[in-house]
C-alpha positions in Angstrom: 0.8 11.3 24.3 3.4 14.1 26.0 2.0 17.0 25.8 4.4 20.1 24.5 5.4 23.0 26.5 2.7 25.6 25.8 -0.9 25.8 24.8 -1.8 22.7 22.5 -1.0 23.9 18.8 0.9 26.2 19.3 4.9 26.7 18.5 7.0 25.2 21.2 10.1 28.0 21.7 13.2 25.8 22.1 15.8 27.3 24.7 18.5 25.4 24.3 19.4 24.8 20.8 20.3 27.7 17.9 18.3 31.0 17.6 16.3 29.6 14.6 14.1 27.5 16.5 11.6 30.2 17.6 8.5 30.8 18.7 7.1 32.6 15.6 5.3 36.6 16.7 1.6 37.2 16.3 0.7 36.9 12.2 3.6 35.4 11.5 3.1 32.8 8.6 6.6 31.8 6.9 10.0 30.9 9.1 13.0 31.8 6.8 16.3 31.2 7.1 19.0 31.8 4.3 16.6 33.2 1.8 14.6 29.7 2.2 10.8 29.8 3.3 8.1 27.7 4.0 4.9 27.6 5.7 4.3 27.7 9.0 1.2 26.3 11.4 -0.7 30.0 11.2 -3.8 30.1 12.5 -6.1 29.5 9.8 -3.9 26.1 8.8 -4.5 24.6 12.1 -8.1 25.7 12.3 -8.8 24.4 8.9 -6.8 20.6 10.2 -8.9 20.7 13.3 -12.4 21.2 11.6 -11.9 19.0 9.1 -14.0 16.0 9.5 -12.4 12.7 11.0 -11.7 10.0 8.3 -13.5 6.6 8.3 -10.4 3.9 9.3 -10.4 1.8 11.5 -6.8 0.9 11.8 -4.0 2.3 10.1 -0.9 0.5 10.2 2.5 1.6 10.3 5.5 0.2 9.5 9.2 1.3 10.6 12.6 -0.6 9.9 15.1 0.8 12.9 18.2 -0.3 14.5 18.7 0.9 18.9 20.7 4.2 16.9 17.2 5.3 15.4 14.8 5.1 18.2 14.9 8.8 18.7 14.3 9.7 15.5 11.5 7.2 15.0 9.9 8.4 18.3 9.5 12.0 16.5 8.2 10.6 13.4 5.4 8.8 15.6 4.8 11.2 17.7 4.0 13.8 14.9 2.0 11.2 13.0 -0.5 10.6 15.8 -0.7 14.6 16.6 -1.7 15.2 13.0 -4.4 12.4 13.0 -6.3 13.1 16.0 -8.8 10.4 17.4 -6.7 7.7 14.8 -5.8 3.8 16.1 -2.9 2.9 15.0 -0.7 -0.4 14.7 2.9 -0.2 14.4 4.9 -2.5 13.2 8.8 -2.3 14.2 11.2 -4.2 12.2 14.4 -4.5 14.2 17.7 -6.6 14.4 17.5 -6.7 18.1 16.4 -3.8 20.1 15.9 -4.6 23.8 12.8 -5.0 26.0 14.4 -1.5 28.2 14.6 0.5 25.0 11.3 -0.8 23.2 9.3 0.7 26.3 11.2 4.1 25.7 9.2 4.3 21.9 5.9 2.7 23.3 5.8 5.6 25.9 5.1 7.8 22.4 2.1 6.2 21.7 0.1 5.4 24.5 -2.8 3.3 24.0 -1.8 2.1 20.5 -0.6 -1.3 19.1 3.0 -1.7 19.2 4.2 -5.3 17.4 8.3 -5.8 17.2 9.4 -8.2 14.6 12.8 -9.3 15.1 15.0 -9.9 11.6 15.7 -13.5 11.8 16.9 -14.0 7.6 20.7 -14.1 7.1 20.5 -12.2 4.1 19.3 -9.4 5.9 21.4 -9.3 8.5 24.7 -10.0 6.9 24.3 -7.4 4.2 26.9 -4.3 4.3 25.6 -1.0 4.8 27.5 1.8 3.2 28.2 5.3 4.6 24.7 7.2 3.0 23.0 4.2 3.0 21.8 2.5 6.5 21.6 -1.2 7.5 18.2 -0.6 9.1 17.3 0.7 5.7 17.0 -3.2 4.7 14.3 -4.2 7.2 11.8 -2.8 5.2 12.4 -5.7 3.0 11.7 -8.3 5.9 8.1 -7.1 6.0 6.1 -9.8 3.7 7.1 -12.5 5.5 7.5 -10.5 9.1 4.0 -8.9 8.8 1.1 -10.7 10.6 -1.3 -12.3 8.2 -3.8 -10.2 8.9 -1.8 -7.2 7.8 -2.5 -6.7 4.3 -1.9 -3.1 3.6 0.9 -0.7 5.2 2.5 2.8 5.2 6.2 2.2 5.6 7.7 5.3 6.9 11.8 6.1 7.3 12.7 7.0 10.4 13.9 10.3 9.4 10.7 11.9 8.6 8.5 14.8 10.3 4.1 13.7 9.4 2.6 17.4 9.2 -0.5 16.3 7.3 -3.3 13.8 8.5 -1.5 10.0 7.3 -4.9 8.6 7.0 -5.3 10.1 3.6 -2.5 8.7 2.3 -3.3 4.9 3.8 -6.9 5.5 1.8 -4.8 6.4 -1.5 -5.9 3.6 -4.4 -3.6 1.5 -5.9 -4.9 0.4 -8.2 -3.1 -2.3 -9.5 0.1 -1.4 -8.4 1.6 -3.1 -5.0 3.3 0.0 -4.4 2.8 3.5 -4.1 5.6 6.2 -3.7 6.8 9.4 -4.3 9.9 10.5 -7.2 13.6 10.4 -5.9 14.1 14.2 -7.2 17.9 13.8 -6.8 17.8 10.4 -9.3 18.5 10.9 -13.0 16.0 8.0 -14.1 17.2 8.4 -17.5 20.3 7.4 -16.7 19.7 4.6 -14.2 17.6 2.9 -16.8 19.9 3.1 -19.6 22.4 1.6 -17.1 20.1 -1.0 -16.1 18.7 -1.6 -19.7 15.1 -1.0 -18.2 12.3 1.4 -20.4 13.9 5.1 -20.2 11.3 7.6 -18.8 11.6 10.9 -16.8 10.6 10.8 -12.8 10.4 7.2 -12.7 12.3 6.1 -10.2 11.0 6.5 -6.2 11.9 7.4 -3.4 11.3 4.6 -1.1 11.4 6.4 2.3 7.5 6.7 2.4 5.4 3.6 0.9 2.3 2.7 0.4 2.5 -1.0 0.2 -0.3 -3.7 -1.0 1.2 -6.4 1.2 -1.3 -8.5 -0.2 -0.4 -8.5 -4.0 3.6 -8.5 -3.2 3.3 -11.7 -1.1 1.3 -12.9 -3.7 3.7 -11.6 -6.4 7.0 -12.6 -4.3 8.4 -9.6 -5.7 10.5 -9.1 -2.4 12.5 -12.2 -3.2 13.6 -10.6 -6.4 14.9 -7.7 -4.5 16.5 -10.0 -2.1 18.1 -11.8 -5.3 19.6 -8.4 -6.7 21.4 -7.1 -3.9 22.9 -11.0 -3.5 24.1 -10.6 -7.3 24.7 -7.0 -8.1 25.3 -5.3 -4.7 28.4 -3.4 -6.5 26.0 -2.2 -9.0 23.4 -0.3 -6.8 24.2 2.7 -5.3 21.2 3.2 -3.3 21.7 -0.5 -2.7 18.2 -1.5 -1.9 16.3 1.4 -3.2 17.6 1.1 -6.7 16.6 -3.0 -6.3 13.1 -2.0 -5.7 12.8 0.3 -8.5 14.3 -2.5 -10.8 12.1 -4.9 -10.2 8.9 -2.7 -9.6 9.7 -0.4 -12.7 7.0 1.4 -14.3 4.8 -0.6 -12.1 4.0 1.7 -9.3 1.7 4.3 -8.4 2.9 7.9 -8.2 1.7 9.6 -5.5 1.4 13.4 -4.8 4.8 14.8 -4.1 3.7 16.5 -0.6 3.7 12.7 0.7 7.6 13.0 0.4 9.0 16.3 0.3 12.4 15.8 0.1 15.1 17.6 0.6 16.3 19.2 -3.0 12.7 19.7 -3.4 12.9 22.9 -1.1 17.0 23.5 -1.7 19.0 22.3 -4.1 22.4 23.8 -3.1 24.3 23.3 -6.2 23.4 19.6 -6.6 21.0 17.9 -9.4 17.4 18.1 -9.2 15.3 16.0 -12.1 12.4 17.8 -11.4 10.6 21.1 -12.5 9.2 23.4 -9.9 5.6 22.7 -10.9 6.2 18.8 -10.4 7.0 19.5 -6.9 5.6 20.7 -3.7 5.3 24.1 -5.6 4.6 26.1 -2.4 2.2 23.9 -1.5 2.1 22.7 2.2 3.7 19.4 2.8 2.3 16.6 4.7 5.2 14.7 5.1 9.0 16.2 5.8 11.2 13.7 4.5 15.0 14.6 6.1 16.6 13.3 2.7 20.6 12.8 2.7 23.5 13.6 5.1 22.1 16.9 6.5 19.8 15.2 9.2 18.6 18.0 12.1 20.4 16.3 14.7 24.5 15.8 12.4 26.7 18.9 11.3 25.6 20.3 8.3 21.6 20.0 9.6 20.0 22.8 8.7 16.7 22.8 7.0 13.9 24.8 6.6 11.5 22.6 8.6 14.3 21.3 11.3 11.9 23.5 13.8 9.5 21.0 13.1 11.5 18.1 14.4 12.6 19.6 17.0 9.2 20.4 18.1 8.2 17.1 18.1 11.7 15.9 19.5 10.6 17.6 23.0 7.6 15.9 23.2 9.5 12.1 23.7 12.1 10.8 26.4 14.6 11.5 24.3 15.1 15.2 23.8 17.7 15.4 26.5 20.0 13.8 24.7 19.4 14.3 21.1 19.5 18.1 21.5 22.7 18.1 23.1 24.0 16.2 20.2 22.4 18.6 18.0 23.4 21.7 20.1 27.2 20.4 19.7 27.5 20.0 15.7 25.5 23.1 15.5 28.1 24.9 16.7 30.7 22.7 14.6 28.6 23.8 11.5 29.0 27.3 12.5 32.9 26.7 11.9 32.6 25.1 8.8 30.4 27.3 7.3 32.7 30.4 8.3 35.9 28.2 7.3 34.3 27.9 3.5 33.0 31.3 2.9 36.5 32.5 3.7 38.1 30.1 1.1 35.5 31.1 -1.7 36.8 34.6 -0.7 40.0 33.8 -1.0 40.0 31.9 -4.1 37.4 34.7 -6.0 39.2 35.9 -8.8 
């Protein structure tokens, strides 16, 4: 692994992008920003990580779907995985529609001295599917996995790409399923109410997931062939489903899943809502409560205009620690800027408008 700039653990001051990513003073627990705060890596946090005993697993494996465009971003969601599981082995699986050898070794250098297996899309289905402008092609690989997973592979976390792990991921690959083949985390920003009634399924609050972060039985859902059905919905009712394959998965695994603690997939209405809809009370939320995973949910990714987010210090954290922090953080330095402009450019309008 690269190590950061600095003593190990402790906050990596970043020069070149906006003033917000800093190295917190001495006693310094919370990073605010816009009357937004959330905890920090204090002292007593780390300490508390470190000395906590080492979970029995032998392998944990971890699934990302990516196209070339996502490397970057997967590299930071590795490379903060493995530094918040110390002494872990992991296998990662990396479904992709044709990444080449040159850019594969670019993501390997992450994780030196782990298990790297690409799995190349090969179904039509997958491949000629339209994407839409919030929704991501790539985000159909996941999809590919029952029949691209190796046989031996019979459990997996499937992680987006646009993700920050804070917490150790081996407590969430020893979560129980029970007999659920998946396990996820609410889609705060879903009215399930409404998307059952729509879909004439069994109306119930918080009942529709997120499926950024999964904990999938691979076992029971190529036994089930569940996947297939998913398959068959976006084939028939593509126009229907918003979140295209998201909204396929919850149809067909509806009220079957297991609901795992929010803090697995802190997303982003969960810490600000900014005028939109959130279906959740405060108390079915992260609540305060330190995540483990940062889950960059929506448009505002830390790297596009409009990027800001309470942890986006964490990303680009991790971002310096892979080959690819040249480049991403001039991208991100760049729409910083443009964000600037637009946020001036609005605040003036309200003004103007204001009765």
């Amino acid at each position: 692994m690269v190590e950061p700039v600095g003593a190990r653990g402790t906050a990596v001051s970043v020069r070149k992008h906006p003033s917000f990513f800093v190295k917190p003073s001495a006693g310094t627990t919370a990073f605010r920003h816009d009357g937004v705060s959330s905890l920090m890596d204090d002292p007593a946090v780390r300490e508390e990580r470190l000395t906590t005993p080492p979970l029995d697993v032998a392998e944990v494996v971890i699934a990302f779907g990516i196209d070339a465009g996502y490397l970057p971003h997967a590299a930071v969601a590795m490379t903060s995985l493995i530094d918040n599981a110390r002494g872990a082995r992991f296998r990662f699986l990396i479904v992709h529609d044709g990444i080449s050898i040159d850019r594969r070794a670019d993501l390997e250098r992450c994780a030196p001295g782990q298990r790297f297996e690409w799995l190349e899309i090969t179904d039509s289905r997958l491949l000629n599917m339209e994407g839409r402008r919030h929704v991501s092609r790539a985000a159909y690989h996941r999809l590919a996995l029952p029949d691209l997973a190796p046989a031996d592979v019979s459990r997996i976390v499937y992680l987006d790409a646009d993700v920050v792990v804070i917490g150790d991921i081996r407590e969430l690959w020893n979560q129980e399923l029970g007999d659920c083949a998946i396990g996820g985390v609410y889609d705060v920003g879903i009215d399930s109410e409404a998307f059952a009634k729509h879909f004439r399924l069994p109306p119930k609050r918080l009942a529709y997931f997120n499926s950024g972060i999964l904990l999938l039985d691979l076992a029971k859902i190529r036994q089930s062939n569940e996947f297939s059905q998913v398959l068959d919905l976006l084939e028939t009712r593509f126009d229907e489903l918003d979140q295209i394959d998201q909204d396929a998965l919850n149809i067909v695994f509806w009220g079957r899943w297991k609901h795992l603690d929010p803090l697995w997939n802190v997303q982003r209405r969960m810490l600000m809502q900014e005028g939109r809809p959130c279906f959740a009370e405060k108390s079915e939320m992260a609540n305060g409560r330190r995540p483990k995973i940062i889950h960059f949910t929506e448009h505002n990714k830390p790297w596009s205009i409009d990027g800001y987010h309470p942890y986006i210090w964490k990303y680009y954290h991790y971002l310096r620690r892979t080959p690819y922090w040249e480049a991403i953080n001039k991208v991100g330095e760049t729409n910083f800027r443009k964000s600037i402009r637009r946020r001036i450019k609005t605040t003036l309008i309200w003004a103007l408008l204001k009765p």
